[in-house]
C-alpha positions in Angstrom: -101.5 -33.3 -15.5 -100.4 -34.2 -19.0 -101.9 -31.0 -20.4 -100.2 -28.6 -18.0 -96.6 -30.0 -19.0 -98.0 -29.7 -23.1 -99.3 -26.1 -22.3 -96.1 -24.8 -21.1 -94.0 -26.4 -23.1 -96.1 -25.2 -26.4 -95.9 -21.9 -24.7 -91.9 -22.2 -25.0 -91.6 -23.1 -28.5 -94.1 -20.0 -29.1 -91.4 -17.7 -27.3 -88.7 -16.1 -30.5 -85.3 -16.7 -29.3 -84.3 -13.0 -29.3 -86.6 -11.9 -26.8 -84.7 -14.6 -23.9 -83.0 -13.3 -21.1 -80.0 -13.1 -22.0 -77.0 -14.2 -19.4 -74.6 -11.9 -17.5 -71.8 -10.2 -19.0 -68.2 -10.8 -18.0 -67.5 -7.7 -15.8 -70.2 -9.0 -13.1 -68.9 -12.3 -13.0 -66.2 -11.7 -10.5 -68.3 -9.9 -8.2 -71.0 -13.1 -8.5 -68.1 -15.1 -7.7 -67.1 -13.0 -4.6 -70.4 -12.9 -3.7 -71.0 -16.7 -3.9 -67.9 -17.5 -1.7 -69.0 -15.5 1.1 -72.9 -16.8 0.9 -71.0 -20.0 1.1 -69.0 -19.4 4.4 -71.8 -17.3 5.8 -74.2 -20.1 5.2 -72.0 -22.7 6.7 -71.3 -20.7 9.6 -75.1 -19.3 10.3 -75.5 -23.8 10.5 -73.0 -24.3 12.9 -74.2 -21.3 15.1 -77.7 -22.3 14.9 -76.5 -26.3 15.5 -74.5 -25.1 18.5 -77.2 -23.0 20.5 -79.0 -24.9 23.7 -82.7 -25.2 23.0 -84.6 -22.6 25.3 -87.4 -25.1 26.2 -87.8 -28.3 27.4 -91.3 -29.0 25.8 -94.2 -30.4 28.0 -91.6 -31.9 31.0 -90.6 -28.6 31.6 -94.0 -26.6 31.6 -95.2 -29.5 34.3 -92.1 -30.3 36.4 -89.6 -27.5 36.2 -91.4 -24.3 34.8 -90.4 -22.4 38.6 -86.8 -22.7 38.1 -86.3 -21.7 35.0 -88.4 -18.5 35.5 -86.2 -18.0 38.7 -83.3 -18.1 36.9 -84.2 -16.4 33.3 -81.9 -13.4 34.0 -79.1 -15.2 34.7 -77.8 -15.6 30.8 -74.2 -17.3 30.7 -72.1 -15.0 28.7 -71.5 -17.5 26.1 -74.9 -18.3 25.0 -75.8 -14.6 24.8 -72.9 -13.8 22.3 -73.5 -16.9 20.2 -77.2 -15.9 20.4 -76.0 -12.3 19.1 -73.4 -13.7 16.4 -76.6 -15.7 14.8 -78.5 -12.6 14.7 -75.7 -10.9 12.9 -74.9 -13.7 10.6 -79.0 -13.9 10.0 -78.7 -10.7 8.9 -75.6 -11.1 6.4 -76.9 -13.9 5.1 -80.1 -12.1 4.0 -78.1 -9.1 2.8 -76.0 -11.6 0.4 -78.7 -13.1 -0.7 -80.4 -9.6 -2.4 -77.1 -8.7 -3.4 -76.9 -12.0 -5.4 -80.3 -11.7 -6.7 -79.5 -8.5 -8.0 -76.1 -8.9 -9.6 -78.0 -12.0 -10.9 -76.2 -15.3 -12.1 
C-alpha cells in the first residue's frame, strides 16, 4: 500500500509546473457561480420531492396479503402523487443538465 502512495506522489514531483491545468479565468466565474446556486436549489428540491413521494410497494406483506387490491386499484392515481411523481422527473432531469453544464464551464 505504501508503494502506491510513493509511486504517485514521485510521479507528481516528476510533473514541470508549467504543464498544470491551469484554473478558470475570471469571465466564467459568474456563470460557475449562477450555475452553482441553481445545482444548489435544484438539488435540495429533487431531496424533498423524492422524501415526499409514498413508496409504491409494501415489500413481502403486500405480495402475500394485499397484492389483489392494489392491482384493482392501480389506475386510480390521486392527482397529487402523479404531479409530484412528474415534478421529480423534471427536476431529475435539470439536475443532470446542471451538472454537464458545470462540468464543462469547469471550476
Amino acid at each position: 500500500m505504501n508503494w502506491i502512495l510513493n509511486s504517485i506522489l514521485l510521479a507528481q514531483a516528476a510533473v514541470p509546473p508549467s504543464s498544470l491545468p491551469q484554473q478558470t479565468t475570471t469571465s466564467s466565474a459568474p456563470a460557475h457561480l449562477f450555475f452553482l446556486i441553481i445545482y444548489f436549489i435544484i438539488s435540495a428540491a429533487l431531496v424533498a420531492a423524492i422524501l415526499s413521494q409514498t413508496t409504491k410497494s409494501e415489500g413481502l406483506s403486500g405480495t402475500i396479503g394485499g397484492g389483489k387490491r392494489e392491482t384493482i386499484f392501480k389506475g386510480a392515481k390521486k392527482g397529487w402523487e402523479e404531479r409530484l411523481e412528474q415534478i421529480t422527473n423534471y427536476l431529475a432531469v435539470a439536475f443532470l443538465i446542471c451538472s454537464t453544464i458545470i462540468t464543462i464551464i469547469g471550476f
